[in-house]
C-alpha positions in Angstrom: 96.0 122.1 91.2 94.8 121.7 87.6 92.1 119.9 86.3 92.0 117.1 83.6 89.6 115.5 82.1 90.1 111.6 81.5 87.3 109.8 78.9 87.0 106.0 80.3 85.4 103.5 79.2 82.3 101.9 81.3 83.8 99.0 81.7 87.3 100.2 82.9 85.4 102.9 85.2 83.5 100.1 86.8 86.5 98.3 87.8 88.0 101.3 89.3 84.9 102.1 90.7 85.2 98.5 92.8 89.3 98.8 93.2 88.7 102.0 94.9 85.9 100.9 97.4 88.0 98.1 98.4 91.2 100.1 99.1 89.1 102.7 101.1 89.6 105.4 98.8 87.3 107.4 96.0 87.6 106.8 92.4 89.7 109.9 92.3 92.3 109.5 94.9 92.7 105.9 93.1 93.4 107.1 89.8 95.8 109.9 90.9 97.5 107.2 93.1 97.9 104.8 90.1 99.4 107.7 87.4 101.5 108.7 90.3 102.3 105.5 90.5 102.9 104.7 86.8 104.9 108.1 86.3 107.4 106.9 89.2 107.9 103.4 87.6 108.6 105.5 84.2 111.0 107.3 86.0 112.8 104.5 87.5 112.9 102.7 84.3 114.1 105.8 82.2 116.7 106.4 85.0 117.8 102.4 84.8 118.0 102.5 80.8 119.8 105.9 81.6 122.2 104.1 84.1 123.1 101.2 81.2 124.2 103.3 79.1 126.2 105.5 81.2 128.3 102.0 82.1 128.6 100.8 78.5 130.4 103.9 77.7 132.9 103.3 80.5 133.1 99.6 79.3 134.2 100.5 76.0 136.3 103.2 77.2 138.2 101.8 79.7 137.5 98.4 79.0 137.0 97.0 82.7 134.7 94.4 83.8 134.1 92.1 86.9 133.9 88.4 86.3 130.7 87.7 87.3 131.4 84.2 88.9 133.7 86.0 91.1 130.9 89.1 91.7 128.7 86.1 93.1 131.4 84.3 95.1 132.0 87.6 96.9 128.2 88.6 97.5 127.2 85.1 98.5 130.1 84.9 101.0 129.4 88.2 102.2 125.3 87.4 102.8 126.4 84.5 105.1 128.6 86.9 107.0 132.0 85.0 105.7 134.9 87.4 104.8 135.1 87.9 101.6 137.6 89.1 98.7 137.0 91.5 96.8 136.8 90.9 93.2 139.3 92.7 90.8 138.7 94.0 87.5 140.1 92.8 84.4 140.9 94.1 81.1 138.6 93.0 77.9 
């Protein structure tokens, strides 16, 4: 494991100081937990943004799309267990 040094100000040090004492963990094991955390939401949101963009390329090159009225129909009759049709795509 490497080491890295973080300057913080008082204030902000403080208030992990107290964050950490009420989750039951030390200053340190807080801070790694929240850049761990922040790194994975990065991650998620790159991915996500990466996702997009991967199905606007199939939009405009194949041109298919669900309605979304229909999408809704079909997942809100399939949450209350009702049999549901599919929808279909269509052409823009």
């Amino acid at each position: 494991m490497s080491t890295t040094t973080l300057k913080l100000p008082e204030a902000l040090k403080e208030r992990i100081t107290s964050a950490a004492e009420t989750a039951g963990k030390s200053p340190h094991a807080f801070m790694v937990d929240a850049i761990a955390a922040q790194t994975a939401l990065a991650e998620r949101r790159a991915a996500f943004v990466s996702a997009a963009h991967t199905a606007e390329q199939e939009v405009a090159e194949y041109g298919l799309v669900y309605d979304a009225d229909e999408v809704f129909s079909y997942l809100h009759d399939k949450l209350k267990g009702k049999r549901a049709k599919r929808p279909k795509t269509v052409k823009l």
